[in-house]
N, C-alpha and C positions, 0 to 999 in steps of 0.2 A: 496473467501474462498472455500477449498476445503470440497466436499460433505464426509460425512461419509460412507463407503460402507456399505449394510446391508449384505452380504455376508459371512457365514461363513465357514470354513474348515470342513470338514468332521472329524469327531472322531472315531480311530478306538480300538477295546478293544477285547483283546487275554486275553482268557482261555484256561488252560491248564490241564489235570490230564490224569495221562497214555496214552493211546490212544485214547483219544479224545481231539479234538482242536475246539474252537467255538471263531471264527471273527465276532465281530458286528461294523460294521459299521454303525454307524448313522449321518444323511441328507441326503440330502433331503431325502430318502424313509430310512426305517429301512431295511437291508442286514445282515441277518444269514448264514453265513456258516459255516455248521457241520459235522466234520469226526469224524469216528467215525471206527477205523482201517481204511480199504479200501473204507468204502461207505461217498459218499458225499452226503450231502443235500445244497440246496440250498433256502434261502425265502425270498420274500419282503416286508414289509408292508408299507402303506402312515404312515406317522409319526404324521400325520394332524389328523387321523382317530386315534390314541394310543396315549396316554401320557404320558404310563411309559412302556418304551423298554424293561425293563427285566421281567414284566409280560407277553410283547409278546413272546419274550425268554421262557419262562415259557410254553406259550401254543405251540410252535412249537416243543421243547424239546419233551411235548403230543404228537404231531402229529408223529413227527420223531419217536419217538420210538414205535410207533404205527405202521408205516411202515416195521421199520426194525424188527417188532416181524411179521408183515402178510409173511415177506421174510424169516420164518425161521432162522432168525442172531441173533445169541443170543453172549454172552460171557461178560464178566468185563465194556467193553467201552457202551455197552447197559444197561447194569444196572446204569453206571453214569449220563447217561440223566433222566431217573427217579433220582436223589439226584440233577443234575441241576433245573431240573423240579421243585419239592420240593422247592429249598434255594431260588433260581429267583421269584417264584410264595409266598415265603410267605408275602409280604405285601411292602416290606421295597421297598424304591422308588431306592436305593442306598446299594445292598446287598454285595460290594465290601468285608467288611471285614468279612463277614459273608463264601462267599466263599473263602475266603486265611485260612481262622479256619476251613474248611472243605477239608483244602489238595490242592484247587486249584492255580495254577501258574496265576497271571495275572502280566504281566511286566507292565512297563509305559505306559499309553495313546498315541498312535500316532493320528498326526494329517498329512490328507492328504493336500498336497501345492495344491491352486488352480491356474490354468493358468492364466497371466495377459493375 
């Protein structure tokens, strides 16, 4: 009998609204990637240590625009990470349709293949 693998594929979830794009990848570690016009952020979290990604989303959304406000970067794409901040951070474990009511683009869920 074959073994069931416990292995699962990486999920990946695009936001999208003007000029800002935010990739999360979640497994094994949680992976933000935030542009935001020209600037990039990048962050990790143990997923072991979080149990709901879009509150971490929530507090990096904080962190990042905390950054890009000590860099003098202001404009439209910087104010969206505060309303990320916000809709991520308010409670719901699963804020999908909360942000598509708030203008944001999320296409389908990709799933990344893992090497046999």
């Amino acid at each position: 009998m074959k073994k069931k693998s416990r292995k699962s594929n990486a999920m990946i979830i695009d936001m999208i609204k003007a000029d800002v794009h935010v990739e999360l990848i979640l497994w094994p570690v949680l992976q933000v990637k935030l542009e935001v016009g020209n600037d990039v952020g990048r962050y990790e979290i143990n997923l072991f240590r979080m149990a709901d990604p879009f509150r971490a989303l929530s507090e990096i959304c904080y962190q990042y625009h905390a950054e890009l406000t000590a860099r003098a970067v202001d404009g439209p794409g910087v104010a969206l990470l505060k309303e990320l901040e916000a809709i991520t951070g308010s409670g719901s474990m699963y804020p999908v349709p909360e942000l598509k009511a708030a203008g944001w683009s999320i296409p389908d869920f990709r799933r990344l293949k893992v090497a046999a």
